[in-house]
C-alpha positions, 0 to 999 in steps of 0.5 A, spaced: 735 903 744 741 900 742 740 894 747 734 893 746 736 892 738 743 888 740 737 883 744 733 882 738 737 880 733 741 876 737 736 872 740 733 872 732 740 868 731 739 863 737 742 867 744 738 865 750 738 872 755 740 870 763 741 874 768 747 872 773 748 875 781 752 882 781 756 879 788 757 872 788 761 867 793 768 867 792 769 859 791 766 861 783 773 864 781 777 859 785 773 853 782 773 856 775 780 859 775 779 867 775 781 869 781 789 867 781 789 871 774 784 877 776 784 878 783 789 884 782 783 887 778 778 885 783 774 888 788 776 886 795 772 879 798 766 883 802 765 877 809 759 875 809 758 870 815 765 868 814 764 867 806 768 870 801 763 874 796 765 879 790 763 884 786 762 881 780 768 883 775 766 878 769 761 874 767 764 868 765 764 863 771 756 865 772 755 862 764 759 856 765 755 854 771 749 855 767 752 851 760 753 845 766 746 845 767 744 846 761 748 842 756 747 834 757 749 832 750 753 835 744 747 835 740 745 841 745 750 845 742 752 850 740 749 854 746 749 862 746 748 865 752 747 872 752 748 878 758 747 885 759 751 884 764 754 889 769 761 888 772 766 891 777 773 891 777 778 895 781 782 898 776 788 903 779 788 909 780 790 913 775 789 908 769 782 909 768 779 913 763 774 914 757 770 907 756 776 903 756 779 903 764 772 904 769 770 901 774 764 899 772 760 898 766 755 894 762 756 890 757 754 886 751 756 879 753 756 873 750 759 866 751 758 860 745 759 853 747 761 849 741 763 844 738 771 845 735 767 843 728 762 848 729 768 854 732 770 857 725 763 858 722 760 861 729 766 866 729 764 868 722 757 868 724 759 874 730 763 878 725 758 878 721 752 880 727 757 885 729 758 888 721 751 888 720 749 892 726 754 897 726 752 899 719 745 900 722 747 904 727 752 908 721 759 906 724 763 905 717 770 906 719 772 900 723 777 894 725 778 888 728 784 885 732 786 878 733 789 878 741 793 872 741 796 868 748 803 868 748 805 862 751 814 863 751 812 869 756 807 868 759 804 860 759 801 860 766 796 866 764 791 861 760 788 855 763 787 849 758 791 845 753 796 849 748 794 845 742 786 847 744 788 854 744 792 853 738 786 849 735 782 855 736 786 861 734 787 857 728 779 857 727 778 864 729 783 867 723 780 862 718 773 865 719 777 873 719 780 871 713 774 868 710 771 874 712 775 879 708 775 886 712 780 889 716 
């Protein structure tokens, strides 16, 4: 029930639903940028006719291709993609625990291909999505927090242009704050 009235009020608001592969080849991650970042968090390749595939750990690579094949023009933005999508993930033992360190789960997925003009906006608009939903189901007591890359210590985990990042995060916390909740 709670994924059937996550799709319904998404789809309302433009998500388009896909659904992507649970083992695909290897070369995605590489090509994306993933695996060097993820590998350690990543079940090991299975061969198959000497092709290295994985056990799905995120959903991101598979909608970038599908926003490659979809998206021609900026005009065609913003573009929601939307997943119930199972990942995998070979988390140590001993650090898995509750619904926050498990090998394997399914979650509300989504990806928002924007314009920089149209960033701020949209985030408000999730947080809006999320508020609304959660008051339906009776979560009252609840925050957001905002995780921000830290580049003195640790640049080479995030792919892209710092001013881009930067630009973002900029975005993402005007559209907290106009949001006023905590």
């Amino acid at each position: 029930e709670l994924i059937k009235f996550a799709r319904e009020i998404e789809e309302k608001d433009g998500y388009k639903y896909v659904s992507t592969p649970h083992i695909t080849k290897g070369r995605i991650y590489e090509k994306t940028g993933h695996l060097p970042y993820y590998a350690d968090t990543m079940f090991s390749p299975m061969d198959i006719d000497g092709i290295n595939y994985y056990l799905k750990p995120m959903n991101c690579p598979h909608h970038h291709i599908i926003f490659n094949k979809i998206a021609k023009s900026y005009r065609d933005l913003p573009l929601k993609l939307a997943e119930q999508g199972t990942v995998y993930r070979n988390e140590i033992s001993g650090v898995t625990y509750g619904l926050m360190r498990v090998r394997y789960m399914t979650q509300n997925d989504a990806h928002i291909y924007c314009t920089p003009e149209q960033l701020k906006d949209e985030f408000l608009n999730i947080l809006k999505m999320v508020e609304m939903e959660y008051k339906t189901i009776g979560l009252r007591d609840y925050w957001f927090r905002l995780s921000l890359p830290d580049f003195k210590k640790n640049s080479k985990k995030y792919a892209g242009d710092e001013k881009e990042w930067k630009f973002a995060t900029s975005e993402i916390k005007k559209a907290m704050k106009e949001w006023g909740k905590d």
